[in-house]
C-alpha positions as CSV (number, residue, x, y, z in Angstrom):
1,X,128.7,23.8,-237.9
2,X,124.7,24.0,-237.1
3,X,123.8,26.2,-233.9
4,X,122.6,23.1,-232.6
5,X,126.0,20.7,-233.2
6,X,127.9,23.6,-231.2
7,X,125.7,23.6,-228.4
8,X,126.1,20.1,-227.6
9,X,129.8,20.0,-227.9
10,X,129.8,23.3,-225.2
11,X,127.9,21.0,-222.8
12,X,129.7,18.1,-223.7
13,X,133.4,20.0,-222.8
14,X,131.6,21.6,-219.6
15,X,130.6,17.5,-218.4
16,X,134.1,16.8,-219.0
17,X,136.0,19.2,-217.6
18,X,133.3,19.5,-214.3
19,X,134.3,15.3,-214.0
20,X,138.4,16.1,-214.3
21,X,138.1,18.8,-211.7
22,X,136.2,16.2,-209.3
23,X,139.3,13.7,-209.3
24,X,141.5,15.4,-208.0
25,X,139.3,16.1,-204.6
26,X,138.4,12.5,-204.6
27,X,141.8,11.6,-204.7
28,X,142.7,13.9,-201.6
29,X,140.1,12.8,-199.7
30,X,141.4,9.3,-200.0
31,X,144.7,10.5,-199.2
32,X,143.9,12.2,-196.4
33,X,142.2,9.1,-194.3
34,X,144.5,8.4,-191.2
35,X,146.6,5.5,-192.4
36,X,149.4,5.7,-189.4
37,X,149.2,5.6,-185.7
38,X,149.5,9.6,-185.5
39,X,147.4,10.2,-188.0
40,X,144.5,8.2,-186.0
41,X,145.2,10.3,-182.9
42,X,145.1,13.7,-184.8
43,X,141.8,12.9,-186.4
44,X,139.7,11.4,-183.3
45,X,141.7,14.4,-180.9
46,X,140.1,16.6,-184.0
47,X,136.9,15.2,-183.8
48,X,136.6,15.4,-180.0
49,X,137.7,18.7,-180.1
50,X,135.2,19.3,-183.1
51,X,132.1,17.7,-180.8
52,X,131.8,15.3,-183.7
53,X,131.2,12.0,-181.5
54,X,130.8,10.1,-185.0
55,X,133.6,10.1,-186.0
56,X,135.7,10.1,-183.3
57,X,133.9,6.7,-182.0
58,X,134.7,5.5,-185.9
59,X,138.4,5.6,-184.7
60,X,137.9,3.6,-181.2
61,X,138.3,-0.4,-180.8
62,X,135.3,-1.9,-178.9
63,X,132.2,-0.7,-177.8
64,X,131.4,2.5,-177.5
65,X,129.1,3.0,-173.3
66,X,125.3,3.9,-174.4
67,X,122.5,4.7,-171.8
68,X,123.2,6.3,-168.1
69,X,127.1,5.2,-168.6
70,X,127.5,7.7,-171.6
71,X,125.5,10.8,-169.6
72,X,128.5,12.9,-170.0
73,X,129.3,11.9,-173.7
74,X,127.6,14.7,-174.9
75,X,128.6,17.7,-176.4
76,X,127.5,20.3,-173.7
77,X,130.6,18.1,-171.7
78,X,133.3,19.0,-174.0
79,X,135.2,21.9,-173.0
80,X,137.2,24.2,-175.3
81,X,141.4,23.5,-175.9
82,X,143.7,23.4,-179.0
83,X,145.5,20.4,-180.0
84,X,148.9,21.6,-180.1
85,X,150.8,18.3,-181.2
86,X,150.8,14.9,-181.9
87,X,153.5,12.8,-181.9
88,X,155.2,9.1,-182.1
89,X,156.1,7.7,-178.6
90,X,158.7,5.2,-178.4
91,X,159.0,2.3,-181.2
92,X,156.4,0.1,-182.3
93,X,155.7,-2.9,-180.5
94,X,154.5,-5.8,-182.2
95,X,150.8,-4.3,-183.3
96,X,150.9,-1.4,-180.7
97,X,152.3,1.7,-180.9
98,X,152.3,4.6,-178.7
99,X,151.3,8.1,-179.9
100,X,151.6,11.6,-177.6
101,X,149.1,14.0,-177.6
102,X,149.6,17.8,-176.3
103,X,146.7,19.8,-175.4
104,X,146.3,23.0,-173.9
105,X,144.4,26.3,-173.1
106,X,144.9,29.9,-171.9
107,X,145.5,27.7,-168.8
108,X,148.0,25.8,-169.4
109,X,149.2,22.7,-171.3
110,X,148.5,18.6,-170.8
111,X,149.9,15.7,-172.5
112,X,148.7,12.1,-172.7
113,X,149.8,8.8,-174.4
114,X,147.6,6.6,-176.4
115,X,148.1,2.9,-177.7
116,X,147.4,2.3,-181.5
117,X,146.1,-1.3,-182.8
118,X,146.9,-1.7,-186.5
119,X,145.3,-4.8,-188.0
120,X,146.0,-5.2,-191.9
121,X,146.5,-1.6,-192.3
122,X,144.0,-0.2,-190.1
123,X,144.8,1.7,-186.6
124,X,142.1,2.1,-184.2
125,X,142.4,3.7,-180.7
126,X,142.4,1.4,-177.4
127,X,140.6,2.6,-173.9
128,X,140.6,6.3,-174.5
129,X,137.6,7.0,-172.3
130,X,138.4,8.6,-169.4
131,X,137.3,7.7,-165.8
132,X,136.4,9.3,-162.7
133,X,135.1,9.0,-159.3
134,X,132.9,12.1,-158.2
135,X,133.5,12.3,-154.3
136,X,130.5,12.4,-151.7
137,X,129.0,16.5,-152.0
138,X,126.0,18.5,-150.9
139,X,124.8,18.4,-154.7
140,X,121.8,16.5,-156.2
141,X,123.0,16.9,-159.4
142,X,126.1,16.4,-161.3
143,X,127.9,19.1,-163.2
144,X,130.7,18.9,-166.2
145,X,131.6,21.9,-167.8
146,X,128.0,23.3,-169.3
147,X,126.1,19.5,-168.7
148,X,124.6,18.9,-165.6
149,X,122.9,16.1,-164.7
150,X,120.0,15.1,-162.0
151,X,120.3,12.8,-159.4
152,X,117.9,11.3,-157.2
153,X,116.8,12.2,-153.7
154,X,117.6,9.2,-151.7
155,X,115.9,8.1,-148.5
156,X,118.8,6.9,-146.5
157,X,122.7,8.6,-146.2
158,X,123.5,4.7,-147.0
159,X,122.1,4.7,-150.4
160,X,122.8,8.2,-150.8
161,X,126.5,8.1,-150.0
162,X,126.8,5.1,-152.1
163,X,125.0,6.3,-154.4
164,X,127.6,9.6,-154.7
165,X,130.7,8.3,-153.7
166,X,130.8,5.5,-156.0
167,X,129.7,8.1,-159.0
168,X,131.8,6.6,-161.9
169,X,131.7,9.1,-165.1
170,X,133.0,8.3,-168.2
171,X,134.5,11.2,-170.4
172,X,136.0,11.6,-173.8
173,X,139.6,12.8,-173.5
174,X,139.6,16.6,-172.9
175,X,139.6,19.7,-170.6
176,X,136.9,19.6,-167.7
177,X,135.3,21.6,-164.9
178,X,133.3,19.7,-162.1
179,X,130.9,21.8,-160.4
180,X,132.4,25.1,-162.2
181,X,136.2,24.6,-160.3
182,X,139.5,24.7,-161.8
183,X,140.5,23.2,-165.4
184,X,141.3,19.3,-165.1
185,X,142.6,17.2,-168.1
186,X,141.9,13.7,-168.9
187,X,144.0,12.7,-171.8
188,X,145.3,9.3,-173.2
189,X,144.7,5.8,-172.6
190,X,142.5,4.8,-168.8
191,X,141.9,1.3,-169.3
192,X,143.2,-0.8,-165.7
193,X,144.8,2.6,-164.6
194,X,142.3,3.1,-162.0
195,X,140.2,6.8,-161.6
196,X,140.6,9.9,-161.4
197,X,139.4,11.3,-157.7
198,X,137.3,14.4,-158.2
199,X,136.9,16.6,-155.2
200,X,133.3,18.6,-155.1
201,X,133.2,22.2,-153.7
202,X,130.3,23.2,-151.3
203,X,127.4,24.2,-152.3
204,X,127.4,28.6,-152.3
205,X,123.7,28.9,-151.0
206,X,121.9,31.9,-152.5
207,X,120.1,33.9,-150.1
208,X,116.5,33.3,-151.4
209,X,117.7,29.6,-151.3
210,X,118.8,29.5,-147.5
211,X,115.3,31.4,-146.6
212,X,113.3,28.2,-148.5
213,X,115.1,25.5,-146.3
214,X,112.8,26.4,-143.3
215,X,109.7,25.3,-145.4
216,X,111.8,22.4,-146.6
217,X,112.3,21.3,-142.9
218,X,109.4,21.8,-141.5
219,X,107.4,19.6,-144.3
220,X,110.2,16.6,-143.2
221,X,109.3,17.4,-139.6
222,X,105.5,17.3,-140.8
223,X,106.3,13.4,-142.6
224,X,108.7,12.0,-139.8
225,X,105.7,13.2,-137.1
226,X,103.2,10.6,-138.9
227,X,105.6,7.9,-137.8
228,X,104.1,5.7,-134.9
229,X,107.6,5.0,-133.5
230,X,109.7,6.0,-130.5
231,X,113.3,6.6,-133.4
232,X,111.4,7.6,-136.8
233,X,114.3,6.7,-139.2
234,X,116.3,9.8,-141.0
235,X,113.8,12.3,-138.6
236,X,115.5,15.2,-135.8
237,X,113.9,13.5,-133.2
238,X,114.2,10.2,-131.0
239,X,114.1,8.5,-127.7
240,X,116.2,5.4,-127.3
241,X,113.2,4.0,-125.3
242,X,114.0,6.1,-121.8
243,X,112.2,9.1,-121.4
244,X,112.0,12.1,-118.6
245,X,108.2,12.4,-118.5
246,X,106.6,16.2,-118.0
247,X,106.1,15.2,-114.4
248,X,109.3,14.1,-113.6
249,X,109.5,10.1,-114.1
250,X,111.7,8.3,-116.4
251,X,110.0,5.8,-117.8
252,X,111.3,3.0,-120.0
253,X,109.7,0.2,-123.0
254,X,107.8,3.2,-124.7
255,X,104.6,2.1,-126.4
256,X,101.9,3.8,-128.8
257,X,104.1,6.9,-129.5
258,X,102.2,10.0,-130.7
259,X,104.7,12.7,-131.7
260,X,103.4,16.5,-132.0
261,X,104.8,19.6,-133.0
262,X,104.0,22.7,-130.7
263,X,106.6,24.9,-132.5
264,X,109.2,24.5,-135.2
265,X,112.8,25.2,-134.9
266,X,114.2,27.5,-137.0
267,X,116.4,26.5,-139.5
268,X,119.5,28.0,-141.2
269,X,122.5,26.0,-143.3
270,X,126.1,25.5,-142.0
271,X,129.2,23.9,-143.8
272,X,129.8,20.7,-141.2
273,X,131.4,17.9,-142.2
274,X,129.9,14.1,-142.9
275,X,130.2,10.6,-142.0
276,X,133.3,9.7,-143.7
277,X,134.9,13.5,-143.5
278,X,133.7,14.9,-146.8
279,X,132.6,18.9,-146.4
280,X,129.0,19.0,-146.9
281,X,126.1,21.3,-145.5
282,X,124.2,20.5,-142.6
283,X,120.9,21.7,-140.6
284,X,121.5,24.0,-137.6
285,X,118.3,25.2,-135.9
286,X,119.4,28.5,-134.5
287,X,115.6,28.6,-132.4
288,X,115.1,25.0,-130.6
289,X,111.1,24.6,-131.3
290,X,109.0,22.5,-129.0
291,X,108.3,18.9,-129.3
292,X,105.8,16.6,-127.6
293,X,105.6,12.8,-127.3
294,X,102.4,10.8,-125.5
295,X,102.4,7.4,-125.0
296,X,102.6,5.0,-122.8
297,X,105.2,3.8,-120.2
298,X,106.8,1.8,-117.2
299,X,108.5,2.6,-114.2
300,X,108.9,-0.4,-113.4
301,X,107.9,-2.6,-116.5
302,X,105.4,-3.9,-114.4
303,X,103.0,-1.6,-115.5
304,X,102.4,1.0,-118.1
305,X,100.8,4.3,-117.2
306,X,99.7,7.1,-120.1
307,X,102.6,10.2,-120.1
308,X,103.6,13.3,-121.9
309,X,107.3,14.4,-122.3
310,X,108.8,17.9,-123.9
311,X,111.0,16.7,-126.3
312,X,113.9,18.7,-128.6
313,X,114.8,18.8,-132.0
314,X,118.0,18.0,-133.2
315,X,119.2,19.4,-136.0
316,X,122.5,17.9,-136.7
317,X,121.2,14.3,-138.4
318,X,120.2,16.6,-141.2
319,X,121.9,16.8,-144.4
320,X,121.2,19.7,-146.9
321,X,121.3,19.2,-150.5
322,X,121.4,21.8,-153.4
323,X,119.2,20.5,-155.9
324,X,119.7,21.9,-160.3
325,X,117.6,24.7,-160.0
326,X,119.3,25.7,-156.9
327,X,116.5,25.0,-154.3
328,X,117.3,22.7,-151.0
329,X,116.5,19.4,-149.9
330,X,117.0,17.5,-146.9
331,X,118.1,13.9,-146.7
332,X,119.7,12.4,-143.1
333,X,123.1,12.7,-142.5
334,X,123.6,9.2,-140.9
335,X,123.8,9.9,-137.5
336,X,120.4,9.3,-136.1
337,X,119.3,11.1,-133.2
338,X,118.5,8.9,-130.3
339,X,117.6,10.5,-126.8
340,X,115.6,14.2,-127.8
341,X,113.3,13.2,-125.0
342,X,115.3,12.8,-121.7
343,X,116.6,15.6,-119.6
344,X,114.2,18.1,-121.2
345,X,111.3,20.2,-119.5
């Protein structure tokens, strides 16, 4: 046999036997796609575990949230645990079957059910996205496990409270921390079974933080002063249209109101406690400050004569909020100040 003749039969056997080794793999892989109801749970409890959104959303019936809704789909949400077991629940039920799941950590254990759909041989998962509500808090952002999220500085406690206390978050099924506290599992199906209250801690104000606020507060007390009314809205300071005048009259119907700052309160933060009872951190000025309002007012609201009136801060309508990078805001609290400017000197 030529030199040549043998070479191409070497190549030849090496084709073939590289193309018999293949099959078998080939075959396993086939073998291996989840063809039961436990099966199906194992591999997307795998994948979430794994981070590998892909695939576990290739396991889910329906659509899968996108946009603002899927802000804590991400992999910096996922937490760390071992899937310890999976298991049939109960007997099948027409199309539906139920399959246990058993997760845990150094922490402890969790178990959830799930309901499988099998349609001609195919099971898919139903409503395994998890749901909770994210209570009121002093935080202007939102934080699960190593993702945190921004959220805006609203202008009113109306909006703002809404705006938190309504915070619906949608999560994979798993092992979380809100705002760094203790473990919480969220496992098996949440479709019509309502949400999952979280609880937020208080903000722990660093001291370089706490000595900022004062330049926070006086820049609000610079934008309320520009108000030409007698109750700037959200602002430490108000008259409810009676005021004890620097000479000693109380006059009434308060027009052309001109409000100046002669000193600034100092501020400092306190834990207090808001509108509908949630902890949150408030404004205390620990040093009054001085406040002046001109105008123009009536005794006897038959005429209106030119005053001045001393004025006080109050620092209690202000809400303090801990914003990502751990610096302060203030928003109002919902309890507007309304008579700073009567029984003061």
């Amino acid at each position: 046999m030529s030199p040549t003749r043998r070479e191409g039969l070497r190549i030849g056997w090496i084709m073939l036997f590289s193309a018999l080794t293949l099959l078998p793999l080939t075959t396993w892989h086939q073998v291996r796609e989840p063809n039961t109801a436990v099966e199906v749970v194992t591999a997307f409890m795998e994948a979430v575990r794994d981070k590998d959104f892909e695939l576990a959303y290739s396991f889910i019936d329906g659509g899968v949230p996108a946009g603002s809704a899927a802000a804590f789909l991400h992999p910096d949400a996922i937490g760390e645990f071992d899937l310890l077991s999976v298991e049939q629940s109960g007997s099948p039920s027409g199309f539906e079957e139920s399959v246990s799941a058993t997760i845990g950590t150094d922490e402890g254990t969790a178990e959830g059910v799930f309901t499988v759909y099998e349609d001609d041989g195919e099971y898919t998962l139903s409503a395994p996205f998890q749901t909770v509500t994210v209570s009121a808090s002093s935080y202007l952002s939102l934080q699960v496990n190593d993702r945190s999220v921004p959220m805006p500085l609203e202008t009113s406690w109306q909006d703002w409270y809404a705006g938190q206390a309504n915070r619906t978050v949608l999560l994979l099924p798993g092992v979380y921390r809100f705002f760094g506290g203790d473990p919480v599992a969220l496992l098996g199906d949440n479709g019509g079974n309502g949400s999952e209250v979280i609880g937020t801690p208080l903000p722990e104000p660093a001291e370089d933080a706490a000595a900022s606020l004062q330049g926070v507060v006086e820049d609000y007390i610079d934008a309320c002063i520009e108000y030409r009314l007698s109750a700037p809205p959200g602002c430490p300071f108000a008259t409810d249209g009676m005021v004890d005048t620097a000479d000693r009259r109380r006059v009434e119907e308060i027009r052309d109101p001109v409000w100046m700052v002669e000193e600034y309160p100092v501020a400092t933060v306190v834990p207090g406690t808001g509108t509908y009872g949630e902890p949150v951190l408030l404004v205390d000025f620990t040093e009054p400050g001085r406040l002046t309002l001109q105008g123009t007012g009536s005794e006897d609201w038959g005429t209106w004569e030119a005053f001045t009136a001393a004025c006080r801060f109050d620092g209690g309508v202000l809400h303090v909020l801990a914003a990502p990078d751990g610096s302060f805001e203030v928003a109002p609290l919902g309890q507007p100040a309304t008579d700073t400017c009567r029984g003061t000197e």
